[in-house]
C-alpha atoms as an extended CHARMM CRD file, in Angstrom:
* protein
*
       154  EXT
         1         1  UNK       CA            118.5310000000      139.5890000000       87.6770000000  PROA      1               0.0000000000
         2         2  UNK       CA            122.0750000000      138.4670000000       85.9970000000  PROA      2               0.0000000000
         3         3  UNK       CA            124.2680000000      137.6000000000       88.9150000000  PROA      3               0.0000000000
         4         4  UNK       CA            128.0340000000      137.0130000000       87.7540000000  PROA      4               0.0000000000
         5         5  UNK       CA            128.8530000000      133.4270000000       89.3150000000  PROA      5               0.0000000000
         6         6  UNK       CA            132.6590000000      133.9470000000       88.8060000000  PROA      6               0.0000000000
         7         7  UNK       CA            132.8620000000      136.4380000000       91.9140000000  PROA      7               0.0000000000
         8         8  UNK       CA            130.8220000000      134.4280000000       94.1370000000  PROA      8               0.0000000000
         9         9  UNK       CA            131.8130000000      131.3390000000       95.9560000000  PROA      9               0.0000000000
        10        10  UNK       CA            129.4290000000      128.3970000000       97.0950000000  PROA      10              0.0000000000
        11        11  UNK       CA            129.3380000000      129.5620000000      100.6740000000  PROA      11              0.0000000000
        12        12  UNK       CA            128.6050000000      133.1720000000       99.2040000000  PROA      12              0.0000000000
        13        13  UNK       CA            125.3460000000      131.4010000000       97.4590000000  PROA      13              0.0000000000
        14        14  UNK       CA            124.2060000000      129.3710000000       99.6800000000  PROA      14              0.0000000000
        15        15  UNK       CA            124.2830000000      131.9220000000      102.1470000000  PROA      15              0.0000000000
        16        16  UNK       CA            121.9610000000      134.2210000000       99.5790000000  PROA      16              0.0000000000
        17        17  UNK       CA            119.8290000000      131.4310000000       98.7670000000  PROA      17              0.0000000000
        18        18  UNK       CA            119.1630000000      131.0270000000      102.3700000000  PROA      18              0.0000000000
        19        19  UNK       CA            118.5680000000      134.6390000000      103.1500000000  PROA      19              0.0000000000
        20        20  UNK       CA            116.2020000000      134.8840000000       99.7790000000  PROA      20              0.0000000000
        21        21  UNK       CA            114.5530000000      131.2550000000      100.8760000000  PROA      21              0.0000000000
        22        22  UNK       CA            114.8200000000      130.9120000000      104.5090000000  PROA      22              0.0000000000
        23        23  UNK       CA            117.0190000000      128.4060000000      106.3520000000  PROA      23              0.0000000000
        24        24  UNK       CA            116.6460000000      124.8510000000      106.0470000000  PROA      24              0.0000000000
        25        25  UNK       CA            117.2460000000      123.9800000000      109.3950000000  PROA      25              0.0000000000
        26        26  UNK       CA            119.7380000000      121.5870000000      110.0100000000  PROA      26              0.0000000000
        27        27  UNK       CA            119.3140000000      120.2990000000      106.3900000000  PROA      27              0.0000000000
        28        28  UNK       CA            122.4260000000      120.8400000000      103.5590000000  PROA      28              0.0000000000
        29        29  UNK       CA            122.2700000000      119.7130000000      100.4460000000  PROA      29              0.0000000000
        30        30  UNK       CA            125.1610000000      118.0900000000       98.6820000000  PROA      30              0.0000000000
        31        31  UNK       CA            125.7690000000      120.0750000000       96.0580000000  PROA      31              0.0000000000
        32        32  UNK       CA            124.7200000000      123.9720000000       95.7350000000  PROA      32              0.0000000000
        33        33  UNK       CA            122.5300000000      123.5060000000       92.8290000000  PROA      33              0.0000000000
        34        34  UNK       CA            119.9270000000      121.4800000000       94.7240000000  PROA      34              0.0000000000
        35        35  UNK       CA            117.3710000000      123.6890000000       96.4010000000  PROA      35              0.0000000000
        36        36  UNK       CA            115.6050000000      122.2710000000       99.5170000000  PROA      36              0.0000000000
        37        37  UNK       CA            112.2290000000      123.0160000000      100.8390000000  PROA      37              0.0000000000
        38        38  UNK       CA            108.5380000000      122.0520000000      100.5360000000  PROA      38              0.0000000000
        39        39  UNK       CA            109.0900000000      121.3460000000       96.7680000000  PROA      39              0.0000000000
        40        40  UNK       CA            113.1100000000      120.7230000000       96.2990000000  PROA      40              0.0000000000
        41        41  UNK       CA            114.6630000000      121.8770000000       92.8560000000  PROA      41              0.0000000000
        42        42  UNK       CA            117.4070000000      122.4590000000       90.8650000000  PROA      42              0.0000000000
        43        43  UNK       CA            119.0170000000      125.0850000000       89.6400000000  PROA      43              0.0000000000
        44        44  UNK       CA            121.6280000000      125.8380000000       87.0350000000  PROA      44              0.0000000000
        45        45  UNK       CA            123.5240000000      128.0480000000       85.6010000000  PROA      45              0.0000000000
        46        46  UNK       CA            122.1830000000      129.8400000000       82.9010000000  PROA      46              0.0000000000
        47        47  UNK       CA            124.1970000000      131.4540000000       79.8810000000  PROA      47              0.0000000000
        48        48  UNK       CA            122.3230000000      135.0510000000       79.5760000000  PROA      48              0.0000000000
        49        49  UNK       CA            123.6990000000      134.8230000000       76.1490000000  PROA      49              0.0000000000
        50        50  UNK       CA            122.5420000000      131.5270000000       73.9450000000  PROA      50              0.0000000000
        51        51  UNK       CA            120.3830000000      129.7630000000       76.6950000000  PROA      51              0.0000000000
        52        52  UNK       CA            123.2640000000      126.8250000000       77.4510000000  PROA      52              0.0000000000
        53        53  UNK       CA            123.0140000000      125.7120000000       80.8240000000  PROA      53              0.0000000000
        54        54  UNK       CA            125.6100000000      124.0910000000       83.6930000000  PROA      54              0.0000000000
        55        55  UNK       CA            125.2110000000      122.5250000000       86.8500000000  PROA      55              0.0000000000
        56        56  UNK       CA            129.0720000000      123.5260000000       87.6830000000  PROA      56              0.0000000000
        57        57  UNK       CA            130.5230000000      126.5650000000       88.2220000000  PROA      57              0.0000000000
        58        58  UNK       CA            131.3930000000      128.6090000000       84.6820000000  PROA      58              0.0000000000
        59        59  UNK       CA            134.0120000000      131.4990000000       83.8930000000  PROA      59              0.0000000000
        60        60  UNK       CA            132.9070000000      131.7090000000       80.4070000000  PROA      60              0.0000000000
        61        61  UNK       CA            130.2680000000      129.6360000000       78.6390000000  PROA      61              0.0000000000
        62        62  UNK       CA            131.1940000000      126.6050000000       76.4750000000  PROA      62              0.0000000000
        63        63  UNK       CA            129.2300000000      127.0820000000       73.6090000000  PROA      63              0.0000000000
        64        64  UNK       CA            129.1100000000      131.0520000000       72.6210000000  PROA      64              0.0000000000
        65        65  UNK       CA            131.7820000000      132.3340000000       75.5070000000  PROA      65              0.0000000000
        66        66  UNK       CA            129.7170000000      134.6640000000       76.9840000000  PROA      66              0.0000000000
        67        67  UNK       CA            130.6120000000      135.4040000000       80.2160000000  PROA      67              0.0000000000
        68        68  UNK       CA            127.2150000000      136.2760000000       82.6420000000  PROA      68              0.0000000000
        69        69  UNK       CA            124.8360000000      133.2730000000       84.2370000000  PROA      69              0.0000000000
        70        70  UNK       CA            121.8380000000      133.7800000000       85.8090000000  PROA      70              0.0000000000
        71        71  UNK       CA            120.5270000000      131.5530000000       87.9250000000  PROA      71              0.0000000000
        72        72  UNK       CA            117.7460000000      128.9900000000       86.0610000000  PROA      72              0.0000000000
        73        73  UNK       CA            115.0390000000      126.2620000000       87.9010000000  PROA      73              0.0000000000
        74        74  UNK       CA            115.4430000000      123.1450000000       86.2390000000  PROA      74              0.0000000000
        75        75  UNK       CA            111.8340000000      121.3730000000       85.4840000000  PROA      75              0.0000000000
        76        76  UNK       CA            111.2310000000      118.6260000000       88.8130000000  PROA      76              0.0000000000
        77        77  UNK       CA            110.3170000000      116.0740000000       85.8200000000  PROA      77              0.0000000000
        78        78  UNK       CA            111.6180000000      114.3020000000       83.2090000000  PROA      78              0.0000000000
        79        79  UNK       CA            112.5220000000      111.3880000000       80.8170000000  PROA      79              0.0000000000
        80        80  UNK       CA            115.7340000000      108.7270000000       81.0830000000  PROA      80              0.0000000000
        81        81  UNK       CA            117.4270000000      109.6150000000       77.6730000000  PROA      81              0.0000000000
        82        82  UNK       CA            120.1950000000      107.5100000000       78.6800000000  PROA      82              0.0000000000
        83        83  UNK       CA            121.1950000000      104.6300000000       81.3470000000  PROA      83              0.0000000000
        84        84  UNK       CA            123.9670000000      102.1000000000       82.7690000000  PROA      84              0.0000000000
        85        85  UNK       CA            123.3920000000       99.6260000000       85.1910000000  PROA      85              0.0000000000
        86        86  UNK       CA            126.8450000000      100.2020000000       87.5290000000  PROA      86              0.0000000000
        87        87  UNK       CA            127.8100000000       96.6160000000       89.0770000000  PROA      87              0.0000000000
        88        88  UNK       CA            131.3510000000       97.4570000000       89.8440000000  PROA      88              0.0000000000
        89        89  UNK       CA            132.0400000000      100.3990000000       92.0940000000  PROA      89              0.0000000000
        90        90  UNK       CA            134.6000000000      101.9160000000       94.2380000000  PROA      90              0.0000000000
        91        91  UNK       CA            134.9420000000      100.0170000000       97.8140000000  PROA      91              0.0000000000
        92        92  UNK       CA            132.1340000000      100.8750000000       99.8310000000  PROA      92              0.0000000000
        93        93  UNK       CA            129.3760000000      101.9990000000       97.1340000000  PROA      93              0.0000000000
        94        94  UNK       CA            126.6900000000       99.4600000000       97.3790000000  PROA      94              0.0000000000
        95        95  UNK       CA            126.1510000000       98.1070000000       93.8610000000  PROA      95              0.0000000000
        96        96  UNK       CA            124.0110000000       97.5040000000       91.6010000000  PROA      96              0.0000000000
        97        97  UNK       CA            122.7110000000      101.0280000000       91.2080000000  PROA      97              0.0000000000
        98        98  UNK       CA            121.5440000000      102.5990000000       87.7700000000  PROA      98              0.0000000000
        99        99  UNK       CA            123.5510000000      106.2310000000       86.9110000000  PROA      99              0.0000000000
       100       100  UNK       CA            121.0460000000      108.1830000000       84.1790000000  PROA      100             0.0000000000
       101       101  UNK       CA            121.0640000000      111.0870000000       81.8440000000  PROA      101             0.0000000000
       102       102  UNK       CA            117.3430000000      112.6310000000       82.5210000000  PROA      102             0.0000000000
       103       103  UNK       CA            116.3260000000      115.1930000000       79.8590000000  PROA      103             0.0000000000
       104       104  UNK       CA            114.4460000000      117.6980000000       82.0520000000  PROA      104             0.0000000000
       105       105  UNK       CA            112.3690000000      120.0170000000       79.4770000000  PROA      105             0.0000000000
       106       106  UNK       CA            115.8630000000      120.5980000000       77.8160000000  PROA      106             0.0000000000
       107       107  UNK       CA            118.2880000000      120.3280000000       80.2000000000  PROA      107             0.0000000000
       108       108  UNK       CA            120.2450000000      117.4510000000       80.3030000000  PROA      108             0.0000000000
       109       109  UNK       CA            120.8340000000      116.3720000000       84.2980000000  PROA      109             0.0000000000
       110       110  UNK       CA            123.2910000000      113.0500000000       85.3690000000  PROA      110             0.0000000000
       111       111  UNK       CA            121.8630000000      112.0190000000       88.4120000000  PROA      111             0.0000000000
       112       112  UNK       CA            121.3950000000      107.6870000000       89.8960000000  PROA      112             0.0000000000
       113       113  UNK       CA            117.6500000000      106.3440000000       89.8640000000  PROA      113             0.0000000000
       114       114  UNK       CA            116.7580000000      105.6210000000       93.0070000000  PROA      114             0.0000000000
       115       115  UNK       CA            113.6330000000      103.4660000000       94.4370000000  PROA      115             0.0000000000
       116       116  UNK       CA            113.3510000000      101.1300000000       91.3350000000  PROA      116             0.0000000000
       117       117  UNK       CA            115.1600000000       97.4830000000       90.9570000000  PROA      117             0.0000000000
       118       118  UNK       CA            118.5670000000       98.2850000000       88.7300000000  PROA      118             0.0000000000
       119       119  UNK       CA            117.7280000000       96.0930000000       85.8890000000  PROA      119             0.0000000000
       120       120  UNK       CA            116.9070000000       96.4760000000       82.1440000000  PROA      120             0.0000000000
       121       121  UNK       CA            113.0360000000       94.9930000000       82.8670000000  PROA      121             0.0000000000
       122       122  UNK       CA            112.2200000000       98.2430000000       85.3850000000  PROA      122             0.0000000000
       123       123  UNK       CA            114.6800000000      100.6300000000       83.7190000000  PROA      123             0.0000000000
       124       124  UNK       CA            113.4350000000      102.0540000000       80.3100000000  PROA      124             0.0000000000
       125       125  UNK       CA            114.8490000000      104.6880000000       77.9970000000  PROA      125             0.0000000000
       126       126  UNK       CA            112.1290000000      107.3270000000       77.7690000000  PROA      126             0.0000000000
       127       127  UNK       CA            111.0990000000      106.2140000000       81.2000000000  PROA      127             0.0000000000
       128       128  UNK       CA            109.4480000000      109.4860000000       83.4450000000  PROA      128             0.0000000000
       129       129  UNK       CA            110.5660000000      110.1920000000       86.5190000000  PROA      129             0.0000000000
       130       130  UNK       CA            110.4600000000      113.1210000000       89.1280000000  PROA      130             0.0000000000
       131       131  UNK       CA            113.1160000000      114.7460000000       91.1380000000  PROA      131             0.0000000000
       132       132  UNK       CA            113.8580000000      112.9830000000       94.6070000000  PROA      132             0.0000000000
       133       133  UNK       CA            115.8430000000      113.7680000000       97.4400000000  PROA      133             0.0000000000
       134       134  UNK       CA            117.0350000000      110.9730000000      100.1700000000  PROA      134             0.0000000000
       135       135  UNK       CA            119.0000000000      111.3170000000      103.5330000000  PROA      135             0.0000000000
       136       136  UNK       CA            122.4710000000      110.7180000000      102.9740000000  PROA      136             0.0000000000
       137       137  UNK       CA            123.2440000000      110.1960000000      106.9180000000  PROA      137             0.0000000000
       138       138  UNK       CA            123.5040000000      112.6440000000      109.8550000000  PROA      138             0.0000000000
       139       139  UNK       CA            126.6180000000      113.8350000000      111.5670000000  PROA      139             0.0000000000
       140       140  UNK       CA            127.4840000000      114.2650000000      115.5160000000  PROA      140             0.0000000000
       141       141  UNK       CA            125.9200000000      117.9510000000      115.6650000000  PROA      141             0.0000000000
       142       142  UNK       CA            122.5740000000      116.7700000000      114.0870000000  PROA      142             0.0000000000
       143       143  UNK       CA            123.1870000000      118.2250000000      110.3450000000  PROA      143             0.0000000000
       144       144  UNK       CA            121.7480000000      115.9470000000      108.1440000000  PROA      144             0.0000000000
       145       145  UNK       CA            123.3290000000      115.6350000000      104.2890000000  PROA      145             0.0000000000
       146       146  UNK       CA            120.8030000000      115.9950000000      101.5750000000  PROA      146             0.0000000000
       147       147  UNK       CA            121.4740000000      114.1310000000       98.1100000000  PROA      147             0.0000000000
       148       148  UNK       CA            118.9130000000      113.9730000000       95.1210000000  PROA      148             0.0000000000
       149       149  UNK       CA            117.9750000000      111.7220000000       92.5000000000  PROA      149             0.0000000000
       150       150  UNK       CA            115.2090000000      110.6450000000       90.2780000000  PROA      150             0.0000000000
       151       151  UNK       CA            112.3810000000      108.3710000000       90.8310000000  PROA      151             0.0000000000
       152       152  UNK       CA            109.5550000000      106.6720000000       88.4060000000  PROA      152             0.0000000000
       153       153  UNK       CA            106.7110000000      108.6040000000       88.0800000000  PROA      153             0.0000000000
       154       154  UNK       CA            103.4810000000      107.0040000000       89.7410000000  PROA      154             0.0000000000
């Protein structure tokens, strides 16, 4: 199915993807790419055209212009093609924490490590590591936010 994502907001998708996937009760995630569940994923944005993929939302895409995306799950696994070690952050963000490029069968997704020690002797390029998601705090009416990341691989 080619669904054109210019027409439909991220209410308007999360509100299909809960229909087609049942509710995650009291659960969001924080972003609309990140699909929660038994066995969370990703999903992007696929060009129908050449393949390229996005994680945003896409009038057109960047490398051939074509103009329809169909939705795409991103492999749960991967390798750290790229790394920094972040010791100064905005006030507030607990630091040191390691931001990462993970090449996921092809498609390239930024996300932090999370549940290894930020420094170069645990952190490796080429390192594998699975998709994680972590709490990121509840709010007065018992919704709890949902944020991802990627952990080493036992």
């Amino acid at each position: 199915m080619v669904v054109d994502l210019r027409s439909q907001s991220v209410v308007a998708l999360a509100c299909r993807r809960a229909l087609v996937e049942g509710p995650m009760a009291n659960r969001v995630p924080l972003v609309d790419y990140l699909v929660l569940g038994d066995d969370p994923y990703l999903v992007a944005n696929e060009c129908v055209g050449c393949g390229a993929r996005y994680f945003d939302r896409r009038n057109a895409c960047a490398a051939c212009s074509g103009t329809a995306f169909t939705g795409a799950r991103v492999a749960s696994a991967g390798e750290v093609r790229a790394f920094t070690i972040v010791a100064f952050a905005a006030p507030g963000i607990p630091v040191p924490f390691v931001a990462s490029v993970v090449d996921c069968d092809g498609t390239s997704v930024r996300a932090n490590l999370i549940n290894v020690v930020p420094d170069p002797e645990h952190v490796k390029l080429g390192m594998k590591v699975k998709l994680a998601t972590y709490s990121l705090g509840t709010d007065e009416a018992g919704t709890e936010a949902v944020g991802f990341g990627f952990e080493p691989l036992d």
